[in-house]
C-alpha positions as CSV (number, residue, x, y, z in Angstrom):
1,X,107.0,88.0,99.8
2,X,109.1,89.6,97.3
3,X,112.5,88.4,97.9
4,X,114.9,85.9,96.1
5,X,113.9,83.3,98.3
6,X,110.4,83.2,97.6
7,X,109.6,80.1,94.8
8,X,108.9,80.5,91.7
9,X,105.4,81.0,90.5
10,X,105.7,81.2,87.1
11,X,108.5,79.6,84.8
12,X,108.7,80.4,80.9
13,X,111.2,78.2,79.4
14,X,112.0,79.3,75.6
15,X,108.5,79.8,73.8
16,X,107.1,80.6,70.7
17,X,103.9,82.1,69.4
18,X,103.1,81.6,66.2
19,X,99.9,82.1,64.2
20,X,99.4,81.1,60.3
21,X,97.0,84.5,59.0
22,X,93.9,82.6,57.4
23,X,93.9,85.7,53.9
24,X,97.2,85.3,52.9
25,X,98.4,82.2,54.5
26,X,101.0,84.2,56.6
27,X,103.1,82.8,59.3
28,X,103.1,85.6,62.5
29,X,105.5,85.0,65.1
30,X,104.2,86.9,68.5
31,X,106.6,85.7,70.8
32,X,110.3,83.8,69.9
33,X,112.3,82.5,72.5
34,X,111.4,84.2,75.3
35,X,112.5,82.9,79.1
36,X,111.8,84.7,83.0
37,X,110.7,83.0,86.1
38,X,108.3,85.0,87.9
39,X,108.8,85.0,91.7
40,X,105.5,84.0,94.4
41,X,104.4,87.7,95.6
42,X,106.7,89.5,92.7
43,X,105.2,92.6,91.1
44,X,106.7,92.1,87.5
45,X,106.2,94.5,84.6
46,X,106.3,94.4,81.0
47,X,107.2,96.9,79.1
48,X,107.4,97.4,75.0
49,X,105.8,99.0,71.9
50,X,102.1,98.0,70.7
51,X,102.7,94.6,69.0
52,X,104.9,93.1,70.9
53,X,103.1,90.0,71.8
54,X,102.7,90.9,75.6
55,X,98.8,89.8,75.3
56,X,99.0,87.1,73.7
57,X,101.6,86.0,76.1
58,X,98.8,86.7,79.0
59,X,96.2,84.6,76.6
60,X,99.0,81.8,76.6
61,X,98.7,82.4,80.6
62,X,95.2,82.0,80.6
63,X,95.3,78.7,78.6
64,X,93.2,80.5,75.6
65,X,96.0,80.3,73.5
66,X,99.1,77.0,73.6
67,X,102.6,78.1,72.9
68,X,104.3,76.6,70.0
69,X,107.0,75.5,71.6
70,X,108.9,75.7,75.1
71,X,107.8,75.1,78.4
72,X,104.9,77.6,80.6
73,X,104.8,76.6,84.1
74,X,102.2,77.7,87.4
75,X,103.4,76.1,90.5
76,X,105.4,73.7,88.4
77,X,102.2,72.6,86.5
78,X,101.2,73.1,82.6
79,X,99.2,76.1,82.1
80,X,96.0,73.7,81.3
81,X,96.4,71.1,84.5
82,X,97.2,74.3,86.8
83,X,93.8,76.1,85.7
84,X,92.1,72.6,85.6
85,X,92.9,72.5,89.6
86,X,93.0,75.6,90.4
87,X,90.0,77.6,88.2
88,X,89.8,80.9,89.0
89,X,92.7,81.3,90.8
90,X,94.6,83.7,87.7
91,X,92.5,86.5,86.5
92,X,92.8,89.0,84.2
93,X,92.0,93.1,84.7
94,X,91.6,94.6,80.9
95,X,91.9,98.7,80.2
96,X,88.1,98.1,79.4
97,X,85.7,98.0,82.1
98,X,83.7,95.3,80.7
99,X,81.0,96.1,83.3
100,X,77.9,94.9,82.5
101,X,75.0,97.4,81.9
102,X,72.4,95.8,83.1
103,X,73.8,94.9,86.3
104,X,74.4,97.0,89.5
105,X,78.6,97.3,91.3
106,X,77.5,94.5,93.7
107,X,76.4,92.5,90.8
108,X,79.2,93.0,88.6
109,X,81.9,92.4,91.3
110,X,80.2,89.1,91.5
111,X,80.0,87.8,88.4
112,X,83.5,86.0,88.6
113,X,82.0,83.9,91.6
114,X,78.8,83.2,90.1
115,X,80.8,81.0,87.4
116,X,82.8,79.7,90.3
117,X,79.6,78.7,91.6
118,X,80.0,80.2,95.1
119,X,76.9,80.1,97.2
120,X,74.9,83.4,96.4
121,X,75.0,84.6,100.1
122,X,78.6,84.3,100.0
123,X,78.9,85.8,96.6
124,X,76.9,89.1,97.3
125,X,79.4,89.7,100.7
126,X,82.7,89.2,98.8
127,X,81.5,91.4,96.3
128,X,80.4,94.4,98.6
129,X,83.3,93.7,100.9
130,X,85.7,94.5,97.9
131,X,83.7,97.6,96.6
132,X,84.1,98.6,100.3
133,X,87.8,97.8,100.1
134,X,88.2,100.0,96.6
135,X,85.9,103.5,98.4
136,X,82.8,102.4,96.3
137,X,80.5,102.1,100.1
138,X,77.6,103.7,99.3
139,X,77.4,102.5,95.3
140,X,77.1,98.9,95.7
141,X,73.6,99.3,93.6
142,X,74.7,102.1,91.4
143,X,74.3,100.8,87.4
144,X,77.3,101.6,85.2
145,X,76.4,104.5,83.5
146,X,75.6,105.9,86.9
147,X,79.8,105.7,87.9
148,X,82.9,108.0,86.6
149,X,85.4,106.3,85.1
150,X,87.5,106.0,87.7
151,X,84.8,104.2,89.8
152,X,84.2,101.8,87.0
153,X,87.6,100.1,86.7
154,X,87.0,100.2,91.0
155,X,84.7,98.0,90.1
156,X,86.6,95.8,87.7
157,X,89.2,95.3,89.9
158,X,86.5,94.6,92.8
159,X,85.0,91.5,90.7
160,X,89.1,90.5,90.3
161,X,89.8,90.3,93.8
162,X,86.8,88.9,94.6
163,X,87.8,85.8,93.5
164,X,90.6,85.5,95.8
165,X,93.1,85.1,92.6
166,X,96.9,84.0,93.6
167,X,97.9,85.4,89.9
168,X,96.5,89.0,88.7
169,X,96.9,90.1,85.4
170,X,97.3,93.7,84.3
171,X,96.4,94.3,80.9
172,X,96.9,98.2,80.3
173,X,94.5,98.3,83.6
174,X,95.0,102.0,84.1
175,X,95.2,103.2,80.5
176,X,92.3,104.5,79.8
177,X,91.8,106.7,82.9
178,X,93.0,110.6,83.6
179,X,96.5,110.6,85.5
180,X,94.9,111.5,88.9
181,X,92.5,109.1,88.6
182,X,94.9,106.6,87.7
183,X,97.4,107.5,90.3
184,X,95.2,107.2,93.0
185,X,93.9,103.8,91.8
186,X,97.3,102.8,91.2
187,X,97.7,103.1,95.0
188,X,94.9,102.0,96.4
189,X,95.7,98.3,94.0
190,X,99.3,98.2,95.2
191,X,97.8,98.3,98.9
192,X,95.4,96.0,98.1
193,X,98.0,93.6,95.9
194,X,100.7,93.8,99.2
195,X,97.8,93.0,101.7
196,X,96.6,90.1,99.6
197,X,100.2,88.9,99.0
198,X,99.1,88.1,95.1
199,X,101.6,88.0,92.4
200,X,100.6,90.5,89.7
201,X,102.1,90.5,86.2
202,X,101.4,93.6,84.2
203,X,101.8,95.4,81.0
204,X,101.8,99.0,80.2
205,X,103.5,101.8,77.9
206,X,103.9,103.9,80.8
207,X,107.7,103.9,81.7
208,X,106.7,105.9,85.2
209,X,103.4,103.7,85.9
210,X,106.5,100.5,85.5
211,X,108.8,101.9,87.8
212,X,106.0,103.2,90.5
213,X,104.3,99.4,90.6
214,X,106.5,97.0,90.0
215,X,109.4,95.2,91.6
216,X,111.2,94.6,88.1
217,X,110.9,95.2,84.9
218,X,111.1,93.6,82.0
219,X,111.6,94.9,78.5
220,X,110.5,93.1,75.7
221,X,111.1,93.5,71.9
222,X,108.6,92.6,68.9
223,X,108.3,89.9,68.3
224,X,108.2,89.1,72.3
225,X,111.1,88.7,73.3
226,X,113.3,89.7,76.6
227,X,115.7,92.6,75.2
228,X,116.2,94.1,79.1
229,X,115.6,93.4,82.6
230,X,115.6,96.3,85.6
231,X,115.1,95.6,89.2
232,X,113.6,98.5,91.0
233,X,114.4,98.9,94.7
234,X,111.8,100.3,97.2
235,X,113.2,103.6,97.8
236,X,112.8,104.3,94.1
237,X,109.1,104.9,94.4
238,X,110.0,108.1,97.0
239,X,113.1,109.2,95.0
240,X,111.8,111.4,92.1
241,X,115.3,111.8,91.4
242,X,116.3,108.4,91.1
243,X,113.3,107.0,89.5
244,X,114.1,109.2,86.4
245,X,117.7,107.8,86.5
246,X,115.5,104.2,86.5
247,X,113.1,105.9,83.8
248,X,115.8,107.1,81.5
249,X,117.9,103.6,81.5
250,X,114.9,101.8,80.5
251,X,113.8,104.3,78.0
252,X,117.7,104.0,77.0
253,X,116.9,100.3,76.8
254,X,113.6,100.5,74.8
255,X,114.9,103.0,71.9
256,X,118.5,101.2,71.4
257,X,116.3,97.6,71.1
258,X,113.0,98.0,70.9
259,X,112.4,100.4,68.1
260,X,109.6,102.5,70.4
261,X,109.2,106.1,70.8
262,X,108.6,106.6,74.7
263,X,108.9,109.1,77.3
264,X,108.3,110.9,80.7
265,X,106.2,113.7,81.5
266,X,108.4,116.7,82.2
């Protein structure tokens, strides 16, 4: 569901951010002003230089961190009531792995439904089904340091849609990882993402990674703040041609506003 019709899932209404620094008594504004409604089943992504506020804006999402001021709506809720009925039901995929050692995949995929408190027969088969799902059959109790990379963040994402999340957040996700690597993961998710109809919001510096997953695109300044806004039509993602005429009007976008040095592969 990615049309205009679908309802909104997410409504920011003109919030702030800001912090007081405890050393020097500094007032930090991370986000000022900023307003986009997020579609149900949209594939939005945020775009901007390091600094920008675009974490803090996902902590804010999270309900670990209240705006200032403004208005942060799930399903027409406050960030805090829509988490208290709905626990577990926005996660969060970091760069990091944040696998732990000491535990095998299965066990790490489950982790997010062992604090949901999901019966433990039912916890082990969501997890293995999702490892399946991401081409980890076979290393279900393979330890960490026993997978690449890649098959690490498989893992991460496993434990994410495990939990059967209507929101996924992307923090850098596929940042860390070599290009191929990261390509192919990049498709396997956006297979997984369609088939599961979630709504992902995600932020990278990758102006090609943006215009190969998401639907639009937003830009944002530092503090955060919207200073652009590019819808990306399917046929983009086939159309290396066109998706550097995308690329370069973002990129246009980012160094006319955004004060970032960014740019394509050639």
């Amino acid at each position: 569901m990615n049309g205009n019709a679908a309802p909104a899932k997410i409504v920011v209404q003109n919030i702030a951010k800001t912090f007081t620094q405890k050393k020097h008594g500094l007032k930090i504004t991370a986000i000022k002003d900023l307003t986009f409604t997020v579609k149900e089943g949209e594939y939005l992504v945020i775009v901007g230089k390091t600094g920008a506020g675009k974490s803090v804006f996902f902590d804010c999402l999270l309900g670990l961190k209240e705006v200032s001021s403004g208005s942060l709506l799930i399903d027409g809720q406050p960030v805090k009531q829509f988490l208290k009925r709905s626990y577990g039901r926005i996660t969060r995929i970091y760069q990091e792995d944040r696998l732990l050692p000491w535990r095998t995949a299965t066990e790490n995929a489950k982790l997010g439904l062992e604090i949901l408190r999901v019966p433990e027969q039912e916890q082990r088969a969501r997890a293995e089904h999702w490892l399946r799902k991401l081409g980890l059959r076979g290393f279900e109790h393979s330890y960490a340091n026993e997978l690449s990379g890649g098959m690490r963040q498989r893992v991460n994402i496993a434990r994410a849609f495990a939990t059967s999340p209507e929101i996924l957040l992307m923090d850098e996700a596929f940042g860390g990882l070599d290009e191929v690597t990261a390509q192919r993961l990049r498709r396997d998710f956006i297979k997984l993402a369609h088939e599961e109809q979630i709504t992902f919001l995600m932020v990278t510096h990758s102006i090609e990674e943006a215009i190969e997953l998401g639907n639009r695109i937003l830009i944002f300044g530092a503090p955060a703040h919207l200073i652009g806004e590019v819808r990306i039509p399917p046929e983009v993602a086939q159309n290396p041609k066109l998706a550097r005429q995308y690329h370069d009007e973002i990129l246009s976008i980012l160094e006319a506003k955004g004060g970032i040095e960014v740019g394509m592969e050639e």
